[in-house]
C-alpha positions in Angstrom: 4.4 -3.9 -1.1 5.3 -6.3 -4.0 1.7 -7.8 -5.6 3.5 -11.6 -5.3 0.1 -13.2 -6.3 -1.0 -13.6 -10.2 -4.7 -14.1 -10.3 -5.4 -14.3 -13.7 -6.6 -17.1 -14.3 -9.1 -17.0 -11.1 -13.2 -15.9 -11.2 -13.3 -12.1 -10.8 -15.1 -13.0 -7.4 -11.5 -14.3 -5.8 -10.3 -11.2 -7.8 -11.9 -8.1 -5.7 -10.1 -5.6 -3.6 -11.2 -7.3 -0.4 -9.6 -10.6 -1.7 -6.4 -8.7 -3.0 -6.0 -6.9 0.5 -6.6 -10.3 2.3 -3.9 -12.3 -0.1 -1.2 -9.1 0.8 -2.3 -10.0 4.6 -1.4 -13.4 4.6 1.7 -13.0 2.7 2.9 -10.4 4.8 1.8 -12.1 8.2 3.9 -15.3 6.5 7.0 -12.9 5.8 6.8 -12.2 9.1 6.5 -15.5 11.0 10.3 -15.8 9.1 11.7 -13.0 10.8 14.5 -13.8 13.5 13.0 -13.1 17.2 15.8 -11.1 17.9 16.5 -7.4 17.5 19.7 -5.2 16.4 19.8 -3.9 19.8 18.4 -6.8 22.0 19.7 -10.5 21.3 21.9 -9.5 18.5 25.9 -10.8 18.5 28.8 -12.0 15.5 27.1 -15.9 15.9 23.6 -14.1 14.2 24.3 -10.8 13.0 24.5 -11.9 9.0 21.2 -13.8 9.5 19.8 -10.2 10.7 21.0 -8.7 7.9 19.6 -11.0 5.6 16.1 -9.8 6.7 16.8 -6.1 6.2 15.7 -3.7 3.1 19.5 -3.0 3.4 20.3 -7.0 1.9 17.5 -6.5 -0.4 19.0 -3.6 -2.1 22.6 -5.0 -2.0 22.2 -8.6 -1.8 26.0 -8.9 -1.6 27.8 -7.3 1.0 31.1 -6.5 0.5 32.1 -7.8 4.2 30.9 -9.6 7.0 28.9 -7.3 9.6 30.0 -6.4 12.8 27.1 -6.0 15.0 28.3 -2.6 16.7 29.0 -0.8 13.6 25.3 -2.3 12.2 24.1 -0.5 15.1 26.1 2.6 14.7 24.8 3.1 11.1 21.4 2.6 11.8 21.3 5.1 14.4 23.6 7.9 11.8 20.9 7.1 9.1 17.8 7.2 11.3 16.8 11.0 10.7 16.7 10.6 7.2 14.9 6.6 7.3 12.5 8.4 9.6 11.6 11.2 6.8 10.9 8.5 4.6 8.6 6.1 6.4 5.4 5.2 5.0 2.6 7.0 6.8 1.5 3.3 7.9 4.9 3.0 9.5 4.7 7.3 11.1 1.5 5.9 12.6 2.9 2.9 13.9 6.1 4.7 14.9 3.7 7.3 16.9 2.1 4.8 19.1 5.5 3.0 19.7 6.8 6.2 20.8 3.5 7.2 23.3 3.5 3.2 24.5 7.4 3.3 25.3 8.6 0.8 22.5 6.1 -1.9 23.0 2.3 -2.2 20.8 0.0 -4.6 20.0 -0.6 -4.7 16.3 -4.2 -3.3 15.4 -4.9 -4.0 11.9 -4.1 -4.8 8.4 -2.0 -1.6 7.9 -0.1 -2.1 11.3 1.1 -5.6 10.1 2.9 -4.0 6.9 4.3 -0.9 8.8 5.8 -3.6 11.0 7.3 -5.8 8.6 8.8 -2.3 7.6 10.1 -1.2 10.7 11.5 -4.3 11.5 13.5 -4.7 8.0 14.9 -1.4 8.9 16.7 -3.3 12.1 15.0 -1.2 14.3 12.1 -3.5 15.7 11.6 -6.9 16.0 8.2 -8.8 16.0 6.7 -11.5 17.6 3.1 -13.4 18.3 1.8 -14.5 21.0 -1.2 -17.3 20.0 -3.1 -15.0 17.3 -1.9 -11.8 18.9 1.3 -9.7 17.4 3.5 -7.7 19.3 5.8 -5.3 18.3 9.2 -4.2 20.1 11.0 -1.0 19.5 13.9 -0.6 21.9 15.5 1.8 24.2 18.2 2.8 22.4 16.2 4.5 19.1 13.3 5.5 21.4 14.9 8.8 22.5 16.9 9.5 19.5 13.3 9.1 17.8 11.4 11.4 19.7 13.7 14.1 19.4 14.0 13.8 15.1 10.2 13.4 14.7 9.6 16.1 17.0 12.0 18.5 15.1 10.9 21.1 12.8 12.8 19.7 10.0 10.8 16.3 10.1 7.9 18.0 10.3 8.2 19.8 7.4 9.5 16.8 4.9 6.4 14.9 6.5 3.8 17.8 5.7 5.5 17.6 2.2 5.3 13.5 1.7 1.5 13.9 2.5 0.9 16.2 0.2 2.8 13.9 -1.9 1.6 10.9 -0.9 -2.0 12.1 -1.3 -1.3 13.1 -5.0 0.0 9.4 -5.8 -2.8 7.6 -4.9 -5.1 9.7 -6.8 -3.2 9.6 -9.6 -3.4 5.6 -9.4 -7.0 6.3 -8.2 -7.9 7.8 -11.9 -5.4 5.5 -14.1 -5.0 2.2 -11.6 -1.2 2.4 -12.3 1.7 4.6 -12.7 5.2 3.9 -14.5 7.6 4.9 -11.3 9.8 7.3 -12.9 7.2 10.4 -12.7 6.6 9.5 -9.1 10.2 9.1 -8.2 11.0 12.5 -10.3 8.4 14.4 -8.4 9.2 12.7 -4.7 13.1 13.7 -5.3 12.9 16.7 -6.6 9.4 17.9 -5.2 9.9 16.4 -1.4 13.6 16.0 -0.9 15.4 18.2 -2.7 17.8 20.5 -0.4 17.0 18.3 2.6 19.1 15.9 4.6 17.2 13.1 3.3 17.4 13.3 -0.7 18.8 9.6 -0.9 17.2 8.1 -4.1 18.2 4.4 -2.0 15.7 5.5 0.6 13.3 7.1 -1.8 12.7 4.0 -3.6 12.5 2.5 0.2 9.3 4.9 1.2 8.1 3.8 -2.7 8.4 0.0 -1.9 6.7 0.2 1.7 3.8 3.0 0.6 2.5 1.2 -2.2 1.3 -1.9 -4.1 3.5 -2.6 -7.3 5.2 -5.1 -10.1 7.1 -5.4 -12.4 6.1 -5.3 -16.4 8.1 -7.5 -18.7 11.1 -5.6 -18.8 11.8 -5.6 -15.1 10.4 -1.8 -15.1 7.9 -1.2 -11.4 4.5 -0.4 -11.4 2.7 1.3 -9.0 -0.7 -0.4 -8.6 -4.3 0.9 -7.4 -4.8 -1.9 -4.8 -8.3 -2.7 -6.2 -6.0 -3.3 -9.9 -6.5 -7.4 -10.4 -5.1 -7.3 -13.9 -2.2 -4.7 -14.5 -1.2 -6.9 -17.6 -4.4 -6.1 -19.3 -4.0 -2.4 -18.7 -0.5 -2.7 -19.8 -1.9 -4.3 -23.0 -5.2 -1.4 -23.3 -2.3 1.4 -22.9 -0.2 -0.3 -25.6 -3.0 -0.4 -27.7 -4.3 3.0 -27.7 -1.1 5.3 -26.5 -3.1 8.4 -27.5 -5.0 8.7 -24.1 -4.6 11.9 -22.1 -6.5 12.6 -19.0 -8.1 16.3 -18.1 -7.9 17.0 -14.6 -9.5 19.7 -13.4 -9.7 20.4 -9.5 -12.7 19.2 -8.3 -11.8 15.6 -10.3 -8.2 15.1 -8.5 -9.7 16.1 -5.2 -12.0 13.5 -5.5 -9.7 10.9 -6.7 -7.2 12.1 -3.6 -10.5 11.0 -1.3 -11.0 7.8 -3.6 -14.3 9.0 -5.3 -14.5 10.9 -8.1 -17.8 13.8 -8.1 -19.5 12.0 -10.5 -18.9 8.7 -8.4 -20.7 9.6 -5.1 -24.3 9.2 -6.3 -23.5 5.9 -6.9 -21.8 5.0 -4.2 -24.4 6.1 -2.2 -27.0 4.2 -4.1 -25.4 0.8 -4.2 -24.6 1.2 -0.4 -28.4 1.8 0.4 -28.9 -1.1 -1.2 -26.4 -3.6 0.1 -26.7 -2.7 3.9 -27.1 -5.4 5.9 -27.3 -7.8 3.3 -23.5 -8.5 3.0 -21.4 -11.3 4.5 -20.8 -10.8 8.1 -16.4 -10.7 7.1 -16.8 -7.4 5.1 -18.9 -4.4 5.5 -21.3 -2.7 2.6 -18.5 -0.1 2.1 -16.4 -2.9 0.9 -18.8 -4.8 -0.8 -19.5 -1.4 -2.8 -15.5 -1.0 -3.2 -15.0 -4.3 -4.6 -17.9 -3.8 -7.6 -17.0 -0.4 -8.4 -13.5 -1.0 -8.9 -14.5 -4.2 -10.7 -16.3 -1.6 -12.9 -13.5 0.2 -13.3 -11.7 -2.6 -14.7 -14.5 -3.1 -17.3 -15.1 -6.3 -16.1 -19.1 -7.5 -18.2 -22.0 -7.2 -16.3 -22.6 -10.3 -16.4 -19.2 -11.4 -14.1 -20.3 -8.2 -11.8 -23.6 -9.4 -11.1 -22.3 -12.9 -10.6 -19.7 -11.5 -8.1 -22.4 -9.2 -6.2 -24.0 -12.9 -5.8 -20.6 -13.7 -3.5 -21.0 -10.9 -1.5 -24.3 -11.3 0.1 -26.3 -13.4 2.7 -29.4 -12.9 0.4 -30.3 -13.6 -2.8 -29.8 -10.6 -4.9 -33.0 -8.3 -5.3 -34.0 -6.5 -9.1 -32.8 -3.1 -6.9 -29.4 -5.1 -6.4 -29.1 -6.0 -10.2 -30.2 -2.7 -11.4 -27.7 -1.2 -9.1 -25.2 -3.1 -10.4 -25.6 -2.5 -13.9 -26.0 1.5 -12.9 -22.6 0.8 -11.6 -21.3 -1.1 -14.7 -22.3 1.8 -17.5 -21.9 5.1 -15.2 -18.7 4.0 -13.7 -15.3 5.8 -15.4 -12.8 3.3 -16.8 -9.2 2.5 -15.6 -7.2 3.4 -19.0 -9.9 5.7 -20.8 -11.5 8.0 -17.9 -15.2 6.8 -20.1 -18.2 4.9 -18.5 -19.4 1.6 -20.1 -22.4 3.7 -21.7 -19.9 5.6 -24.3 -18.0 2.9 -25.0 
């Protein structure tokens, strides 16, 4: 999903992971308040078909068509192209997909994940969305739900999908140790690594699964990032990468496993330590897993001590203890930094 929001210029406490995931929330819930309450397949004629389109990854991609669509032969193509789209969803939209499938087109949304896999599905023409007070529904009709169920139950599906998360799982702890990633490794590796020799190697729909699977922007040459989403200030890495090019990372096995699970060996004590401390102090929105998240990958950033402490401040219903403090400044020097894989002690 596209990081719309620049939050520069804002305190490192509006800055954390928990507030980055909450601003993607409400953009997304926006972008899909905006969506037409019709479907493809239910409500869809010539009168409204181009303002369908308009909504779909397909206009994105090719913001000018080269005709004016006819609703039938929309419908036709998304039905020839739904074995290799359904290759490529986003394991958000799989998941979704799943339940759609067991429910017989028709779920409630669940939670943040859920709201982004259904923004997804429904710019692929295949569902269409709608709320009901402060509930959201989502609607998958009856003309993909067989064709569905026999593709993802095929043996061909399931072996792209084993592949895309083992792939999938890779990415993010690649963007785990460095907080970004320059998309032409990830592309290479996804074309030639996960779709090479099947039905779906389309670098179109690659890119799709890219967009939908991950946070990312652009740099200053129009060029996408990938982003970790607890990455505030992919400028300033930009500008620490610049600086000192010479940086190579040693993985060894135990390191990317732990960066696959989102901590790295060395990470866990830590973890462990701050959350003992910050259970059941922390405001009633966000648990003491998060409020751990948010300062370690503050840390990570190499935001001072003195902003991290200030932040931990935000996150509690309690005045911070010395236990608190000292846990946040065992946090600030032990912690491995985004863009040099070194704690705050050794640099």
């Amino acid at each position: 999903m596209l990081r719309e929001t620049n939050v520069q210029t804002l305190h490192w406490a509006d800055k954390t992971m928990s507030v980055l995931k909450a601003r993607q929330l409400e953009a997304c819930e926006s972008r899909l308040a905006s969506l037409p309450d019709f479907g493809l397949f239910n409500g869809c004629d010539a009168s409204n078909v181009e303002t369908l389109w308009a909504c779909s990854f397909e206009a994105q991609e090719q913001p000018v068509p080269s005709a004016l669509h006819d609703p039938r032969k929309l419908q036709a193509s998304v039905l020839a192209t739904l074995p290799a789209e359904a290759a490529l969803l986003s394991m958000e939209e799989h998941h979704l997909l799943d339940r759609l499938l067991a429910l017989g087109g028709d779920a409630e949304l669940l939670d943040w994940e859920e709201t982004s896999a259904a923004e997804s599905l429904a710019r692929r023409l295949w569902c269409t969305v709608k709320r009901q007070d402060d509930r959201i529904f989502v609607h998958l009709p009856p003309e993909l739900i067989v064709p569905l169920q026999l593709i993802t139950s095929s043996t061909a599906h399931e072996d792209i999908r084993e592949k895309l998360y083992r792939y999938d799982a890779t990415i993010r702890g690649l963007m785990y140790i460095g907080g970004l990633l320059h998309i032409s490794e990830p592309l290479r590796h996804l074309m030639v690594d996960v779709l090479e020799g099947t039905y779906a190697a389309s670098q179109t729909l690659a890119m799709r699964y890219i967009r939908t699977s991950y946070d990312y922007t652009y740099d200053h040459i129009g060029q996408m990032l990938l982003l970790h989403p607890g990455l505030a200030e992919p400028e300033h890495m930009l500008r620490k990468l610049k600086i000192r090019p010479d940086i190579r990372l040693e993985l060894d096995e135990h390191t990317m496993l732990g960066a696959m699970s989102g901590l790295l060996p060395e990470e866990r004590p830590l973890f462990e330590m701050m959350y003992g401390l910050l259970v059941g102090s922390v405001r009633p929105e966000i648990s003491a897993e998060e409020a751990v998240e948010d300062l370690r990958m503050l840390a990570k950033q190499g935001v001072s001590l003195h902003e991290m402490k200030d932040v931990l401040g935000t996150l509690l219903t309690v005045q911070p203890t010395q236990a608190m403090l000292g846990g946040v400044e065992q946090l600030y020097m032990m912690t491995p930094r985004w863009g040099t894989m070194r704690s705050g002690m050794v640099q």
